[in-house]
KOLVOTOR-405154 format. One line per 8 residues: number of its first residue (from 1); their letters; for each residue x, y, z of C-alpha. Coordinates in steps of 0.001 Angstrom, whole numbers, padded with zeros to 6 digits, always signed. Layout:
N
NUM> a> X:Y:Z; ...
END
This chain:
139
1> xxxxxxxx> -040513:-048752:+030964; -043738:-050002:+031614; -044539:-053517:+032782; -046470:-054436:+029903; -043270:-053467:+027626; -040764:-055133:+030009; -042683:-058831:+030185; -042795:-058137:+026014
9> xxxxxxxx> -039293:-057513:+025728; -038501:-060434:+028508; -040295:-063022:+025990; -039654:-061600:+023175; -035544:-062239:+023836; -036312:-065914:+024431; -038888:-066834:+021869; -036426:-067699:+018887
17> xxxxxxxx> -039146:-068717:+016708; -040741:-064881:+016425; -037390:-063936:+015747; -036887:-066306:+012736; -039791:-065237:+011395; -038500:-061312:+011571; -041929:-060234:+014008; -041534:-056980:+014889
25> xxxxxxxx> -043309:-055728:+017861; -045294:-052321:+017443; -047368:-051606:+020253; -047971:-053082:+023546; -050453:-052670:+025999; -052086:-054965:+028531; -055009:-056829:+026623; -054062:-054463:+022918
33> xxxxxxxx> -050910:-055280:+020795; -049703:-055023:+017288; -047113:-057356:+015659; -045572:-057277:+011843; -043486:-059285:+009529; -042689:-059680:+005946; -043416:-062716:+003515; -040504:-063899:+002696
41> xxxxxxxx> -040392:-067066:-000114; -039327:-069469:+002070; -042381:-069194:+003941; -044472:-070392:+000327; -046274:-073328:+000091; -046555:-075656:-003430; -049501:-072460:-005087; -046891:-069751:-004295
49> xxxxxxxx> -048593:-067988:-001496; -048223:-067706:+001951; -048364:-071107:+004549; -051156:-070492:+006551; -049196:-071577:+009103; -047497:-068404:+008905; -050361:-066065:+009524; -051068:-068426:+012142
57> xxxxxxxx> -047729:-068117:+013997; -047881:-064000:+013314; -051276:-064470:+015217; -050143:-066773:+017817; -047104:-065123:+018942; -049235:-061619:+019242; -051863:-063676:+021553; -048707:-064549:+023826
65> xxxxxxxx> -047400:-061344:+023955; -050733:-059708:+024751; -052399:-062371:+026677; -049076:-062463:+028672; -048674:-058543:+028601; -051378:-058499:+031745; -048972:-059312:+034737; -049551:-063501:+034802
73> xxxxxxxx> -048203:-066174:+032680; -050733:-067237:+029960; -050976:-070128:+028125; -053097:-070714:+025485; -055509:-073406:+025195; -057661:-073134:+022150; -057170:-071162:+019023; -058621:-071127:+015434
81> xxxxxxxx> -058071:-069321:+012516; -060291:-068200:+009139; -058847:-066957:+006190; -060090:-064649:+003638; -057536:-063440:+001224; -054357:-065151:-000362; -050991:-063607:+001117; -048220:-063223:-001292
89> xxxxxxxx> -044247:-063239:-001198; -043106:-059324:-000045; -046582:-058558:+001491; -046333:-057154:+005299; -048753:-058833:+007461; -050028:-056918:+010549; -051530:-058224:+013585; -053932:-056598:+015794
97> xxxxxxxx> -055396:-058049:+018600; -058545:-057266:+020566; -058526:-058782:+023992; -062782:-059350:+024118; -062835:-060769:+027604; -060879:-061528:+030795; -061087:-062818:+033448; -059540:-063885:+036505
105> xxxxxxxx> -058474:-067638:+034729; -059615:-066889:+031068; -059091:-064631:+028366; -060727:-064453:+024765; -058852:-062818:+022084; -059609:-061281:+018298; -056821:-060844:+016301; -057868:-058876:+012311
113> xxxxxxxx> -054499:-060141:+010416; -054274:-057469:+006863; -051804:-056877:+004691; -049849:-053614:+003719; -052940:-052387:+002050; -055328:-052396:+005250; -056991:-055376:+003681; -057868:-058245:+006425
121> xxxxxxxx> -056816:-061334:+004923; -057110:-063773:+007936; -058772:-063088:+011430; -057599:-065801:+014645; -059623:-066542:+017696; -057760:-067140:+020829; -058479:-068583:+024346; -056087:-068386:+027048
129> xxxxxxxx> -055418:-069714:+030612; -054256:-067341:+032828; -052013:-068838:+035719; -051668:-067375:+038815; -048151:-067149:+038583; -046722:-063522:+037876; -043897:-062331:+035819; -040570:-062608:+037233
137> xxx> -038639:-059387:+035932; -035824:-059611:+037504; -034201:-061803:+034549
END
């Protein structure tokens, strides 16, 4: 297994929130990742759609994973999100990310959110610190 895969898995195992939201991981690669999940109705706000606060988390967690997927603990440290398209109960919402730039301290992210159709619905910007701390795989 890769390291890119084993730092995944490693975070994945202790990051209880993806898991309550049912993310499933489908590709991972330093800087290039691709997470899923299903809208579920407890995740509907008061017009019967989709929180965006749930696209946002979908987005967030694949900006750790990727951003972290590079060898060093990342942290993010600013992040914004535009949406485009109304999300409904039963839709699958993907999440591809684009790393755009890294560097030795920073890292700028592009993640296209769409929905089972291949339609982008929402699309989050992310900024990352990179520490200089590596993983620790031995856990």
């Amino acid at each position: 297994m890769d390291t890119a895969k084993k730092i995944v898995n490693q975070m994945y195992n202790h990051d209880a929130f993806s898991k309550w939201l049912g993310i499933k991981v489908l590709g991972e690669e330093a800087g290039v990742y691709k997470v899923q999940m299903k809208i579920k109705k407890e995740m509907t706000n008061g017009f019967g759609i989709a929180h965006g606060g749930i696209s946002y988390s979908l987005a967030d967690s694949a900006l750790a994973f990727a951003a972290n997927a590079n060898g060093y603990e990342a942290v993010t440290i600013d992040s914004s999100i535009s949406y485009f398209k109304k999300i409904n109960i039963n839709d699958i919402i993907t999440a591809n990310v684009k790393e755009i730039s890294l560097t030795k301290k920073i890292g700028l992210y592009q993640i296209a959110i769409t929905n089972q159709d291949n339609i982008e619905v929402a699309r989050f910007k992310g900024t990352i610190y990179r520490t200089s701390k590596k993983w620790n795989l031995s856990n």
